[in-house]
N, C-alpha and C positions, 0 to 999 in steps of 0.2 A: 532495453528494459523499459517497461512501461508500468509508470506509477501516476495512480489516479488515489487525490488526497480529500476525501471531506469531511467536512468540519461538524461535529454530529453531539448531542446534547446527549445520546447514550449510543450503542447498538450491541449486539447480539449475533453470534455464531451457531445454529441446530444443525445436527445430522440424527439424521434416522429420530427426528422428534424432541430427542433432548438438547439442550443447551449444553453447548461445549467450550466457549467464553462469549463473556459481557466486558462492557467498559462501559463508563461514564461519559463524562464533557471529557473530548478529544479529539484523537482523529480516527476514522475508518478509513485503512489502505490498502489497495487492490492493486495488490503486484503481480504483472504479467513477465514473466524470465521469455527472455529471446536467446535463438541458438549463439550471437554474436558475445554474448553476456558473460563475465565474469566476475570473481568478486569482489575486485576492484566496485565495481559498479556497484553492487550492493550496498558500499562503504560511502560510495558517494553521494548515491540515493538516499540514504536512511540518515546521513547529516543533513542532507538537503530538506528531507524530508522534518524533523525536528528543528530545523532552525527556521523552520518557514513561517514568519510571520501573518496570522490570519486571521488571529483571536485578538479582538476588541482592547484598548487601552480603556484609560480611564477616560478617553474623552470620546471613545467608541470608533477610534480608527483600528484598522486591521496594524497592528503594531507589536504582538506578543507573540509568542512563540508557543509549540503545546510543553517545554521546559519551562516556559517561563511559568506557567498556571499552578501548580503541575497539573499535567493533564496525560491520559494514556492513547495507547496507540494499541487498536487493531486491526493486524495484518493477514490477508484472505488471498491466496493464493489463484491467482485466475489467469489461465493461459487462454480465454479468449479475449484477451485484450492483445494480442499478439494479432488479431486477426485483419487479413486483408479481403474488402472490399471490391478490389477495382476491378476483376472479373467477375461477369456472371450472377447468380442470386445468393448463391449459398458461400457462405467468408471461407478461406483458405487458411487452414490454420500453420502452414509450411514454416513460420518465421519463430515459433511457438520451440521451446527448448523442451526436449525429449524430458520427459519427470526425473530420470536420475541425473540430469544436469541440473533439472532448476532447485531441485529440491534442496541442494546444499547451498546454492547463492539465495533462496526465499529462506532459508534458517539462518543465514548470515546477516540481510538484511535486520531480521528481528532480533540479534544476538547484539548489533552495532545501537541499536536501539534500545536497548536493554544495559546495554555499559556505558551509555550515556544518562542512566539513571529512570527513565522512563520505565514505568507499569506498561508490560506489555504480554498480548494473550494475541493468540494466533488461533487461524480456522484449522482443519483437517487436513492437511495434503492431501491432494486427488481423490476427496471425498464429495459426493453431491451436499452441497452446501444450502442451509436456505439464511440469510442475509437479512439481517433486521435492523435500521438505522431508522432515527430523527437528522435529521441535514438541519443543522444550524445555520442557519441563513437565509436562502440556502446557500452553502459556500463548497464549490465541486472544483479542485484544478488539478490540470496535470500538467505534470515537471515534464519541463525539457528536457529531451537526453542531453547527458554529455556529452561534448565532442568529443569524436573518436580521434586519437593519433595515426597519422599514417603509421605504417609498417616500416 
């Protein structure tokens, strides 16, 4: 699973022109689901993701969390973040989980996020998306996966 978190003063989700969620100060998350992925992982991600300290204290270190604020979270569904590089010119999207897999671990993710108390709105599923953020900071990271367990 690849989550990519930034730190954003507002943004915004359109399909076909209209607005389909906004949020505030929080975060904008671009989860890519991999074939490997379960929902274990979503669980893990989306605590990780909320407990991630990157939002300013009183004395302006990265030290709050988007609970702590409160702050919202939205989640944008993107399977080319799945994608691989290292042959050729055009990315391999082979790593990328088939939409009716990811589709129920990308609603998990935001459900684990959601019963953690968090304001949360989601893009389209496998809709052409257009993506509207202010990046506060600008502050862009992505989580490390979990270690996987051997078998």
């Amino acid at each position: 699973m690849k989550v990519l978190v930034q730190r954003v003063s507002r943004a915004a989700v359109r399909v076909d022109g209209e607005t389909v969620s906004s949020i505030g100060r929080g975060l904008l998350v671009f989860l890519g689901v991999e074939n490997d992925d379960v929902l274990d992982d979503a669980d893990w991600n989306a605590a990780k993701t909320a407990e991630l300290r990157i939002f300013p204290d009183d004395q302006g270190r990265m030290n709050r969390s988007v609970e702590e604020l409160p702050g919202a979270v939205l989640v944008v569904s993107q399977f080319t973040l799945a994608a691989s590089t290292r042959r050729g010119r055009r990315p391999s999207f082979e790593s990328a989980a088939a939409p009716e897999r990811a589709q129920p671990i990308y609603e998990r993710f935001a459900a684990v996020l959601a019963a953690r108390g968090l304001v949360v709105a989601t893009g389209t599923f496998r809709a052409m998306m257009e993506v509207e953020l202010v990046n506060d900071g600008p502050v862009t990271i992505l989580l490390e996966p979990r270690a996987k367990s051997a078998p």
